[in-house]
N, C-alpha and C positions, 0 to 999 in steps of 0.2 A: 517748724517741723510738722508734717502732717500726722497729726492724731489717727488715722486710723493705717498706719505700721502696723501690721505684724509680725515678728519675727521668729525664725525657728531659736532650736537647739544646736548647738554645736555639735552634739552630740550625733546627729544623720541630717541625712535629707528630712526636710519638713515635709512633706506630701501627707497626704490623708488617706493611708492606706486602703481605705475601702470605700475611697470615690469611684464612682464608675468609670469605666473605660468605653472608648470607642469599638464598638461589637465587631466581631468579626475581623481583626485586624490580625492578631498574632504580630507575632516579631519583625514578620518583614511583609506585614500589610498594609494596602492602603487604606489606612483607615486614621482619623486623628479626630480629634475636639478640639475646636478654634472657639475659645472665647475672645471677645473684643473690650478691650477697656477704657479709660477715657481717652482721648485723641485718636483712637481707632486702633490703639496698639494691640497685634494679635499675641496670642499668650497659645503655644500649639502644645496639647500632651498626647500620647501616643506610646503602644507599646513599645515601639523601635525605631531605627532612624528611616526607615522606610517610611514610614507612617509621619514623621515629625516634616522630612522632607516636601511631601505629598501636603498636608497641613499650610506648609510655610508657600509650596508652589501657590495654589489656589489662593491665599490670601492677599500676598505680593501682586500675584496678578490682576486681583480687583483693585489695589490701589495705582498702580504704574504699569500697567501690561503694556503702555506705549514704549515705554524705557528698554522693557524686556525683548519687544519685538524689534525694537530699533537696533538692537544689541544684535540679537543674530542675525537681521540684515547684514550687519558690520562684518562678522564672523563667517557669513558663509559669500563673503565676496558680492554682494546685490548690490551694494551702495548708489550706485553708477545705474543699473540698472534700473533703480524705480526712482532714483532722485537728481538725476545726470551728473554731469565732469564735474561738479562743484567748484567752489575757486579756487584757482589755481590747478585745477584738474585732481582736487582734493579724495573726492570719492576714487576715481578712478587711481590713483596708484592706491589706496586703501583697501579695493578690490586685488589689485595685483598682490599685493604683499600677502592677504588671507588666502587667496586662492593658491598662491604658491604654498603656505604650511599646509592647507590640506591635501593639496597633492602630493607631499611628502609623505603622508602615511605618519607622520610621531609620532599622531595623538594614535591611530592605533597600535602601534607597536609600543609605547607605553602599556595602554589597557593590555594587550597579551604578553605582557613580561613575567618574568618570576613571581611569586607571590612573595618570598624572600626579599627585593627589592623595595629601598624606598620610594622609587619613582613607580611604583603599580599602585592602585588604587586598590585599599581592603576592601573585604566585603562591607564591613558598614559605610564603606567610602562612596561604594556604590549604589547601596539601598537607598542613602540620603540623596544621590542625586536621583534615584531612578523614581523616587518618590516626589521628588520635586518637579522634573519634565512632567510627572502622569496630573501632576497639580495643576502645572499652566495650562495643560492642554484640557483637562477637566475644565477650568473655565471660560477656553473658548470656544469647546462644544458646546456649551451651555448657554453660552450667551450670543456665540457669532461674532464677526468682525461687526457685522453693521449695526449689533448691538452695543460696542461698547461706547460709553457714556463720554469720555475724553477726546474732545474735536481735534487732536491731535491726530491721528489713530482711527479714528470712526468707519469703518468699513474700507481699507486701505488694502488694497492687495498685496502691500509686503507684509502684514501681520498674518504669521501662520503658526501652526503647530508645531514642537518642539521636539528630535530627537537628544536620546541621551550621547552621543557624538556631539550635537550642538555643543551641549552643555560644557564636553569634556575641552572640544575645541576654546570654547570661549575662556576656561581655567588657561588653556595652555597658552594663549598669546596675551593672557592678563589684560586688567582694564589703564593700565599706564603705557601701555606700549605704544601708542599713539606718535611718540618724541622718534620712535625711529622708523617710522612706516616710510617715508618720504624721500629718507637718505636710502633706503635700499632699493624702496620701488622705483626710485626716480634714477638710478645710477646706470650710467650706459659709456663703453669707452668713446673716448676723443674721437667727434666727429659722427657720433652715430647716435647721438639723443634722441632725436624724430620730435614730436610733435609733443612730449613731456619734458622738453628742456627749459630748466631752469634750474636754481641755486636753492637749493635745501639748507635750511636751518641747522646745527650743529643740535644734535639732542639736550645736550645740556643748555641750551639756552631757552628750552619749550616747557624746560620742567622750576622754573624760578617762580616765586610766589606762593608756592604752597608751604604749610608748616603747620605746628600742631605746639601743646603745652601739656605737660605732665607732670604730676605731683605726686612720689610712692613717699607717704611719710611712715615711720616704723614705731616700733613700741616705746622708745626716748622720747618722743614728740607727740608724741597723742594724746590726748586728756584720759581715754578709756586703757591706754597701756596696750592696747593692737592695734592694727594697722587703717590705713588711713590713706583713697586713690582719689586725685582727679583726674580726669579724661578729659582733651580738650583739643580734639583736632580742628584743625581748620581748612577744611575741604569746600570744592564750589558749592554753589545754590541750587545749579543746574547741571543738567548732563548724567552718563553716564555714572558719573563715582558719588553720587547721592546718596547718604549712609539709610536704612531702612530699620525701625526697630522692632526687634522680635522677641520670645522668649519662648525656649524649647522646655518639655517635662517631658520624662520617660521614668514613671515613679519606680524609685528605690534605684534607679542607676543617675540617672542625669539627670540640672536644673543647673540652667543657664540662661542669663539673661541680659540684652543689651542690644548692639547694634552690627546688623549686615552689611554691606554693598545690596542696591536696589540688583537681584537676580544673583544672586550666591546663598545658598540655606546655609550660611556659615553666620554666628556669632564671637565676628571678630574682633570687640572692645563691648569687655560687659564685667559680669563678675558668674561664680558658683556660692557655694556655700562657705570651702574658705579661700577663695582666690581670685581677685578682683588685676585686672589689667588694662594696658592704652596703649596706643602707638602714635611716633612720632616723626616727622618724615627726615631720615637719616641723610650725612654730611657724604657719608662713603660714596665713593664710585663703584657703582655697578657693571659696570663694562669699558673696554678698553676695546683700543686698537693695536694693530700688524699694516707696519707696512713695508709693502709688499715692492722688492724690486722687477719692473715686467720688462718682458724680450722688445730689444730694441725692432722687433720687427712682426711682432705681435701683442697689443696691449690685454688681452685675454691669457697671458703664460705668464708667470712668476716664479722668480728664484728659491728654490729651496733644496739646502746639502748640495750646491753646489751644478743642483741641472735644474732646466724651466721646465714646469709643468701647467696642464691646462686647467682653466678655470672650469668649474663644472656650472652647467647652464641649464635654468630651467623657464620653457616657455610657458606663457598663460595668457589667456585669453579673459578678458573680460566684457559684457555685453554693458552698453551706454544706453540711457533713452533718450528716442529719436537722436539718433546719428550710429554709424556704423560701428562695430565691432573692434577693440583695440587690445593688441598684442603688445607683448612687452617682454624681452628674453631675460633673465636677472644672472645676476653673475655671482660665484663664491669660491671661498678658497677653504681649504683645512682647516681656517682659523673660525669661518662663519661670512656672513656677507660681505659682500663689495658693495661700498656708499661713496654717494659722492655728497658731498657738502662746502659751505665757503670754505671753509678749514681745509678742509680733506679734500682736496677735488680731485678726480681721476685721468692723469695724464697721461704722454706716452713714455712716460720712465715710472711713474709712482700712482700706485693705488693704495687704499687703505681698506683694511677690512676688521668689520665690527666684532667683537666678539662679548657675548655675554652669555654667564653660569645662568644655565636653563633649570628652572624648579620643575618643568616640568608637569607632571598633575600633581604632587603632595600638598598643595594648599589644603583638601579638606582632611587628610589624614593630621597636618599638622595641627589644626585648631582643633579636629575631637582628639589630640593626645596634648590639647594645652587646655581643654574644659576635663581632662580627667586627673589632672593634675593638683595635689593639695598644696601645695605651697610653693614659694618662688624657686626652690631646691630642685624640686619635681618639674617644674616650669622650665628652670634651662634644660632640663635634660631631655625634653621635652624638642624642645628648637634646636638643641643641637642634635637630635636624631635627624632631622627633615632638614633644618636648614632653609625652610623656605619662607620664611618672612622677609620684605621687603622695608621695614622698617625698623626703628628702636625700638624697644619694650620698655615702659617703666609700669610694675606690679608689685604689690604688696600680698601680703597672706593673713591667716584669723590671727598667727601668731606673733604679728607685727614685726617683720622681718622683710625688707625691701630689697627690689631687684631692678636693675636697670642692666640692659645687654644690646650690643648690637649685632644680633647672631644669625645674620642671614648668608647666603654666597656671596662674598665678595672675593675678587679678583687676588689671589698671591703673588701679591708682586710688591716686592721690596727695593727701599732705594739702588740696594746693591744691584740687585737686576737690571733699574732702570740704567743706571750708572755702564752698567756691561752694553745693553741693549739699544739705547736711544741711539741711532744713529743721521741723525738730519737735526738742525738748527730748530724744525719744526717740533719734534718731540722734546726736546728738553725742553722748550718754551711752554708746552702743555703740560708736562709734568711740574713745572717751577711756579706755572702760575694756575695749572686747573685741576694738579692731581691726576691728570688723568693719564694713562700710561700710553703709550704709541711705541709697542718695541719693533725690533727686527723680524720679519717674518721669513728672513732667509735662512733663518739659523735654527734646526730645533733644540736650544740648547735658552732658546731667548723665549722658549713657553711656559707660561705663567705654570708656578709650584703647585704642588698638593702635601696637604700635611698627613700624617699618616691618621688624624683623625676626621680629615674630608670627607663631607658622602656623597661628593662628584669632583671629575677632575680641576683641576685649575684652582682652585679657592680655598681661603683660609679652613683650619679646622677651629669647631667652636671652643677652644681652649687658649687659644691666639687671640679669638673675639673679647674687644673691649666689652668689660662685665664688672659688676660694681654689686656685691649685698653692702646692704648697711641694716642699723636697724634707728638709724635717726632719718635720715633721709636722703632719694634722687632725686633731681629734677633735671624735664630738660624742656627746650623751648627750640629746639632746629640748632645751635650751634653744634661745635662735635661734642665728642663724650668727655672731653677736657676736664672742664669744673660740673659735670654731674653732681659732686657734691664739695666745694671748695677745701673743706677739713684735708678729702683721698681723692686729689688730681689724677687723674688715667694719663699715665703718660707710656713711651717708648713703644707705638703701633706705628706702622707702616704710614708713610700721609693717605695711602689711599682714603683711609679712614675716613680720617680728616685732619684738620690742625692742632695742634699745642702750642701753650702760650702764647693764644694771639687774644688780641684787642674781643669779645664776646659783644653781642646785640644786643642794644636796652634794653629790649624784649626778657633777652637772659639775666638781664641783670635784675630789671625788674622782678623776674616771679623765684631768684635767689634772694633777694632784701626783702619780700613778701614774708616767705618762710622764714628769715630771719624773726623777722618784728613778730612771725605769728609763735615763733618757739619760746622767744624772750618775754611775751608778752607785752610790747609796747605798740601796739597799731593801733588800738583805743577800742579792741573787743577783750569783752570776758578774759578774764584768767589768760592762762597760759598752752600753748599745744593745740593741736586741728581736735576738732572733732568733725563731724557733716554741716552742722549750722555753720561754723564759723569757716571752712573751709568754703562754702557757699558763699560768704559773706566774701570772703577776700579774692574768691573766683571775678564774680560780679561789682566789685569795688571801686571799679573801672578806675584806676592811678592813670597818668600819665606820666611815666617816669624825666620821658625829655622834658615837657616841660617843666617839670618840679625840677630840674638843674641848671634852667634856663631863664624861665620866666622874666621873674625877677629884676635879671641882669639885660633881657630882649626890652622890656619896660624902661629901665632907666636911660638906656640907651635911645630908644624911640622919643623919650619927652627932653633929653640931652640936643637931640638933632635938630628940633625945633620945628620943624617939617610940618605944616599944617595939615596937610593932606594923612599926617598921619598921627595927627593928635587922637580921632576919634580912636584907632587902632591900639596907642596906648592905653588909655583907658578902659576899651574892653576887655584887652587881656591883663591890667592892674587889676580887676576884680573876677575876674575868670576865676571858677571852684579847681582848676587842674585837673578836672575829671572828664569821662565822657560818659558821662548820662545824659537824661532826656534834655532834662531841664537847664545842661551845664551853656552854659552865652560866652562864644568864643572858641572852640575848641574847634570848629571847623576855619576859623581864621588862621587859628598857628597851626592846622595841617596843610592849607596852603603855602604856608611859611616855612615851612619844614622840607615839605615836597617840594620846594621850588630852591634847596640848600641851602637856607639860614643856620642849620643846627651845623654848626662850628663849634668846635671846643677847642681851649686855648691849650689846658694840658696834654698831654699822653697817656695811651696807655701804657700803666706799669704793670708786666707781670706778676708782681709781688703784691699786687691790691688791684687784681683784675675785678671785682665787682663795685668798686668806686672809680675806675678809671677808663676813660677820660672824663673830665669835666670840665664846666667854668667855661660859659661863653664868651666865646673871642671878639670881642665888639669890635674891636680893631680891623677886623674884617670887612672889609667892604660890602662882601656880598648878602651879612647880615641885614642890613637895610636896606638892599634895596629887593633881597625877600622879602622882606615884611613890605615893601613898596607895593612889588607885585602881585602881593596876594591882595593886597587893598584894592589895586587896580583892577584885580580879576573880580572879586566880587561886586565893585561898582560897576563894572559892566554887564553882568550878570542881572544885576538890581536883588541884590540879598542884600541882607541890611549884617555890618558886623558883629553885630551885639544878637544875632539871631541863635533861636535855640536848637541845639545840636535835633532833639526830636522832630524841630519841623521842616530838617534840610538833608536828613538824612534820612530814608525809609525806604523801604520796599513795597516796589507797585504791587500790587495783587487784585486784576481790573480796575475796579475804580476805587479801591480803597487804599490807602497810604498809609502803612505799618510804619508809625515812629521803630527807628533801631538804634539802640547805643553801643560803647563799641567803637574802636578806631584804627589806628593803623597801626601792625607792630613794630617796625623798623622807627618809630616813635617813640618806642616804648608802651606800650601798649597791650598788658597779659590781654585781654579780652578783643581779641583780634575782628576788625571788620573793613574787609577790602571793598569798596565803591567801585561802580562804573560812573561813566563821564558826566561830569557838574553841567547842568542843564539849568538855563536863565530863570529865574523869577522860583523854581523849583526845588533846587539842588542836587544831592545825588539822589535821583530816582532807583536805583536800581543793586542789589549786594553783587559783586562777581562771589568772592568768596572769605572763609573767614571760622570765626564760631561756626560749627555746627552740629555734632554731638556734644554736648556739655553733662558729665556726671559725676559723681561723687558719690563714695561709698565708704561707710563704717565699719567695722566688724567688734562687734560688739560678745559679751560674756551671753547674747542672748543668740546672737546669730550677725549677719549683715542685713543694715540698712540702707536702703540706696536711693537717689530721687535722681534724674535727668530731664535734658530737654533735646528736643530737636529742633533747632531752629527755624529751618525751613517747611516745616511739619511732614505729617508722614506719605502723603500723598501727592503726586504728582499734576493727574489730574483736576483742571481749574473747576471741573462741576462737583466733588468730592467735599463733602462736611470737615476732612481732615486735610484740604490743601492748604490752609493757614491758620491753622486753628493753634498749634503749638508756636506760630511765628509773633502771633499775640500774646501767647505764657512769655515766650520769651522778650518781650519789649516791655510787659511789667515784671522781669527780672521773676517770672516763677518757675516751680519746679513741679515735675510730677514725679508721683511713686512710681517706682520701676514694678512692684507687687511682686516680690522674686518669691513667697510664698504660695503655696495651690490656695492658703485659707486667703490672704490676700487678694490674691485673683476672683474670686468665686465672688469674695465681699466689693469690691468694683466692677462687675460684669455688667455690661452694656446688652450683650449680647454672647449668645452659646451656642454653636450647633457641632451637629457631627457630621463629619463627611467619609464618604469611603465610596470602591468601589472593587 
């Protein structure tokens, strides 16, 4: 634990009331004091969120302005323009799909909506962005394009200055929507594709691999008798959704601290004074299809109430470099876009069209009414005003009282409906095997419900929303909200959701027998209940749960077969630690083993002991040995030796230095998630795609909360920056840094202080 914690009082904000402020700012100034702490973390106070925004622009911008700039290229349709058709003509329908919402006008007709509405942006909704555009563009007046330091970026003519439009734009098409750019830019009826033809990916199959681990323990389970969070998503290394760490003060109102998205002044998984929270990337379906019966003699008209009506079409142009100018007309119905995809493809009797519950701009209204919020009570009430979260919550409070919810827009659509509505062999097939709804779009009678406490059409109300307090504890790891907490199963939700009683991921099972051992007291730490240390300890503990139900039985069997070639194989993994730390010899051999489908289990799963079941490796399996064959075989061709150790086959390049990483793969079993790119000879995995990446943990304690995290990939983007790997090294010797969520804390780490305004 780091000795110099400080901690407030439960009793208020800790702030020091008569630290100086940034002059001249008032409430909705640009004005802020950016101190810098170790790994370059800004810590912004200011009188208002104008000022915090403004603070958070300018500082962000010195670490990743490429990120940011690359970002509103995206957003305002350039793509194509400064970096041509990409593969697959990538850019270019990228273009087409942004340049189509901006010519739509929604993001302004949002911004001039009622002020009564959820979907208008408050006044401090606005301050904080207006504050943040005046930040980025603060610093590259200052510095100029050809001044900044990042060869990525370095005097680029697409890196320009920022409107608050950008901005709003950028909230409104979110940073995940990527999965469906392709299906609607790319869609055109039978026969008239032009020079963008080809077969589109199904969205859901763009979004697999991502996933995250949560632990909201409550006052039963904790050593101190309050609450008790880990954070532990698992997002890329690279790219846009690269989490950024920040910490906002606005004394005597807000103090919050934790992590962004690289270009959103939002502190979206952090903690306040008493309410600490995470998100995890939800089972639910987020959007659904209509499909649409068209006029035999026109594939642009579809059936609805009984007469064809036309699609409404909108053209756009987008500019290419070097090569000509490319149009592209897109097509939609009532319901929302027309896509074409393998699944869905657009014929002369059937289309399909996308539809998804639009948030619209309340992302930031929703996070500053989940940072004013004192306990998980206030927290849902909180999410279920907006509704705009795109994931699960699991959050605790000071009063040790836990929460887990899945409380964003999802689709109201119940079996019953699908049941009335599916009408092709094709929809029941996607509802039976992917949840995801395909109803009628000729009938209005077959559009998705609203509950009467919806705060937009079509989707459940948060009262419907699988939700769980406890005050022992949730967890989750990507399965659905099922076994959140084994004792109170959530059952009888829609499947949109997700499933019940099915077979759960070692993953889940794992960091369920974690908490276990860690409440019981038998994992071989201290006493009994989480505190921060021991919760830290069992984060990074790195288990392997497959192989702890496997090993063993993959051993006896390998020296049973007699197989020379895979004697040496046995032996490494009969003394293999079952972990993945640096030092562990073997643990990249049975992930080849794993990944190439050795893990057979002989049992079932039973519903009635879903976190013991399945188990007990099927030797009888054939394919068991002759995975372990061909992992033997992959590595001798390779020339890595088996008995090699996990730190020096696995790591992240960073120029020429080679970041040992531990850490492995979930779908193994594996809480401390780390996804590789491709095994490369004599070297190994050179490279993380994704995985860990915020890691934190928080106390609340009779004095206040204590918090420490890491960021894995550190905080900076830029390869010339002091902070581009500097937490990627805390994190491979398994360290933690103080979050400093006190001002006395802060001031006592300061690197660096200045004030900025203007």
């Amino acid at each position: 634990m780091n000795s110099r914690w400080i901690v407030p009082s439960l009793a208020g904000l800790a702030l020091a009331a008569c630290a100086s402020l940034p002059a001249g700012g008032g409430a909705g100034g640009l004005s802020a004091e950016v101190t810098r702490t170790a790994y370059g973390v800004p810590h912004i106070k200011a009188d208002g969120f104008a000022g915090l925004g403004y603070g958070f622009g300018l500082a962000s911008a010195e670490d990743n302005i490429c990120e940011i700039a690359d970002r509103m290229v995206t957003v305002s349709g350039e793509r194509a323009r400064f970096f041509g058709p990409g593969e697959k003509d990538a850019n270019i329908l990228s273009d087409i799909y942004h340049k189509a919402v901006n010519q739509s006008g929604q993001v302004e007709a949002l911004l001039s909506g009622p002020a009564s509405s959820p979907d208008t942006p408050s006044k401090d909704a606005r301050d904080l962005v207006r504050g943040y555009v005046a930040g980025v563009n603060r610093y590259l007046r200052d510095t100029g394009a050809a001044g900044i330091t990042d060869p990525r970026c370095s005097g680029a003519p697409w890196v320009r200055e920022l409107s608050d439009t950008d901005f709003w734009r950028h909230m409104f098409v979110g940073q995940t929507i990527d999965s469906f750019i392709a299906p609607v830019a790319g869609a055109s009826p039978p026969g008239s594709a032009g020079p963008l033809a080809f077969v589109a990916p199904d969205p859901r199959e763009v979004d697999e691999g991502l996933g995250s681990n949560a632990y909201g323990i409550g006052r039963e389970a904790t050593k101190g008798g309050r609450g008790v969070l880990l954070g532990n998503p698992h997002y890329p290394w690279e790219g846009p959704n690269r989490f950024y760490r920040a910490h906002f003060i606005i004394p005597g109102k807000l103090n919050v601290v934790g992590v962004s998205y690289i270009g959103m002044p939002l502190i979206r998984m952090g903690h306040t004074q008493t309410l600490a929270w995470s998100n995890t990337v939800s089972t639910a379906r987020r959007f659904g299809y209509f499909e649409l019966s068209l006029d035999p003699s026109d594939p642009t008209r579809y059936l609805y109430e009984g007469a064809y009506e036309p699609m409404t079409r909108t053209s756009v142009s987008v500019e290419v470099k070097d090569s000509a100018p490319v149009t592209r007309t897109l097509f939609s119905s009532r319901y929302g876009p027309v896509v074409s995809t393998r699944t869905f493809p657009w014929t002369t009797s059937t289309a399909f069209a996308l539809r998804t519950p639009r948030v619209g701009l309340r992302d930031v209204d929703q996070y500053m009414a989940v940072w004013s919020s004192r306990n998980v009570r206030e927290m849902k009430a909180a999410l279920g005003r907006y509704q705009s979260y795109r994931f699960n919550t699991t959050a605790v409070d000071a009063g040790g009282e836990a929460l887990y919810g899945d409380l964003g827009m999802i689709p109201n659509v119940t079996p019953e409906l699908v049941e009335a509505c599916s009408v092709s062999d094709l929809a029941r097939e996607q509802w039976r095997l992917n949840r995801t709804p395909v109803l009628d779009g000729s009938r209005a009678a077959c559009n998705w419900r609203t509950d009467q406490d919806s705060t937009a059409p079509g989707v459940f109300g948060p009262a419907a929303s699988p939700h769980l307090f406890r005050t022992d504890y949730v967890t989750q790891s990507n399965d659905s909200f099922w076994l959140t907490n084994p004792q109170r199963p959530l059952e009888g939700f829609s499947p949109i959701w997700g499933d019940e009683r099915t077979q759960r991921s070692l993953r889940t099972r794992l960091g369920l027998d974690q908490v276990a051992r860690r409440v019981t007291g038998v994992d071989g730490l201290e006493g009994r209940g989480f505190d921060l240390p021991s919760l830290q300890k069992v984060m990074l503990g790195n288990r392997h749960f497959g192989a702890e139900l496997v090993r063993d039985d993959l051993v006896a069997a390998c020296r049973m077969s007699g197989q020379p070639k895979l004697k040496p194989a046995c032996e490494t993994l009969a003394v293999w630690d079952l972990k993945v730390d640096l030092d562990s010899r073997g643990a990249h051999l049975f992930h080849l083993f794993a990944e190439g489908g050795g893990l057979k289990f002989r049992n079932r799963f039973d519903p009635t002991d879903p976190v013991r079941t399945p188990n007990t490796l099927d030797v009888a399996d054939p394919a068991v040995l002759a995975a372990l064959e061909a992992a033997v075989d992959r590595l001798g061709d390779l020339s890595i030796p088996l008995d090699a150790r996990l730190g020096d086959v696995q790591v992240e390049t960073r120029g020429e230095e080679r970041i040992p990483i531990h850490g492995g793969a979930g779908p193994e079993g594996v809480f401390n998630v780390i996804t590789v790119e491709d095994l490369e000879a004599r070297k190994g995995w050179t490279s993380i795609a994704h995985g860990a990446s915020w890691i934190f943990g928080v106390e609340f304690t009779d004095s206040g909360p204590i918090s420490q995290g890491v960021l894995t990939y550190s905080q900076s983007t830029n390869s010339a920056s002091d902070h581009s790997s500097d937490q990627t090294r805390l994190y491979s010797a398994k360290g933690w840094d103080d979050l400093r969520f006190t001002e006395a804390a802060v001031i006592a780490g300061a690197v660096s202080r200045r004030v900025v305004s203007e």
